[in-house]
Every structure is written in C-alpha cells, then in structure tokens.
C-alpha positions in Angstrom: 0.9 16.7 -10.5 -0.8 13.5 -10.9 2.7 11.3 -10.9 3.2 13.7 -7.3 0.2 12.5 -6.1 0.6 9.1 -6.5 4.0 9.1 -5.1 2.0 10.4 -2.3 -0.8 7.7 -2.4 2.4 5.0 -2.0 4.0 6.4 0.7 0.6 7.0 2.4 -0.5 2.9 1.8 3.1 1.9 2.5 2.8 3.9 6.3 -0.8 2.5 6.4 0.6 -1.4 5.5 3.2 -1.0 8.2 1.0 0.7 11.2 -2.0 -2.8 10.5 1.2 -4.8 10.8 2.4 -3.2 13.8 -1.1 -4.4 15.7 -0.9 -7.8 17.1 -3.2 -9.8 16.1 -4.0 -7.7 12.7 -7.6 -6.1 12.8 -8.6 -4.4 9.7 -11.7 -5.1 7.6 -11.7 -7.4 4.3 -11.0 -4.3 1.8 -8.3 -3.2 3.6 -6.8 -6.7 4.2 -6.7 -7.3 0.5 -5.3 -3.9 -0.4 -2.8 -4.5 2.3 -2.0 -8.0 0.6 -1.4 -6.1 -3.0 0.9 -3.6 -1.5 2.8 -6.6 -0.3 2.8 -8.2 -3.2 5.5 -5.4 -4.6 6.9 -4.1 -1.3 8.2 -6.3 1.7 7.5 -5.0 5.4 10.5 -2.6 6.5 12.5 -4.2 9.2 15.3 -2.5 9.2 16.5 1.2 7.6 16.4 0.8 4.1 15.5 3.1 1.2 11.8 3.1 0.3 12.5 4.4 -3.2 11.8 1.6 -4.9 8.7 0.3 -2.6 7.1 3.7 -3.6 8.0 3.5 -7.2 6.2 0.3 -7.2 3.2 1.1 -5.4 2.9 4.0 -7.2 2.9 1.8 -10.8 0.2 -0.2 -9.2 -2.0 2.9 -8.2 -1.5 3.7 -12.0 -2.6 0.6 -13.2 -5.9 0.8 -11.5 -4.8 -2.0 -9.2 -7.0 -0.6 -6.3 -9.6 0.3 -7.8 -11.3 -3.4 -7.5 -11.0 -2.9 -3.8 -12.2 0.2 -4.0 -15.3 -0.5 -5.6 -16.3 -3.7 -3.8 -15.8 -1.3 -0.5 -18.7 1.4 -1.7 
C-alpha cells in the first residue's frame, strides 16, 4: 500500500508541477516553488505525449527518500 500511495503522491505533484507551469507568469508560494523545483530536478515538463512511467518512478523514490519533507516542515 505504501509503494501505491506514493505512486500516487508522484502523479499527483507531477499534475500539480504541470498546472503552476501552465499559469503565465508562475504564482505559487516559496514552499511550493521549491518543491516544484525538486520534482524538476528528476522529471522534465511534458511537452509532448510521452510515457510518465519513469517521471513517476522517480518522484516516487524522492517521496521515499524524505526529499519533501524539508519543505514540508519549513511550510508548518
């Protein structure tokens, strides 16, 4: 269950990565801008029809290493 749900965690900050990028000019708050940089870090913007698989295997790694949890904290 917990490898499920961060398959789902990926896919969710992956949609929520390309949505901020969609809005010209970006407007999202610090937290999110540097969680939005990490996910970018593994996992180019989609700009054409490609499979994700790989994007949300390595977002998903970086959920399990604890990577967000920085942001996370300095957010609360």
């Amino acid at each position: 269950m917990l490898a499920n749900l961060r398959k789902v965690l990926a896919i969710e900050l992956l949609a929520a990565c390309q949505g901020i990028e969609f809005l010209t000019p970006p407007r999202t708050g610090t937290h999110a801008q540097k969680a939005l940089e990490r996910v970018r870090s593994v996992s180019i913007a989609v700009d054409r029809n490609r499979s994700l698989a790989a994007d949300i295997a390595a977002v998903s790694r970086l959920i399990a290493q604890g990577e967000f949890q920085q942001v996370l904290q300095a957010a609360l």
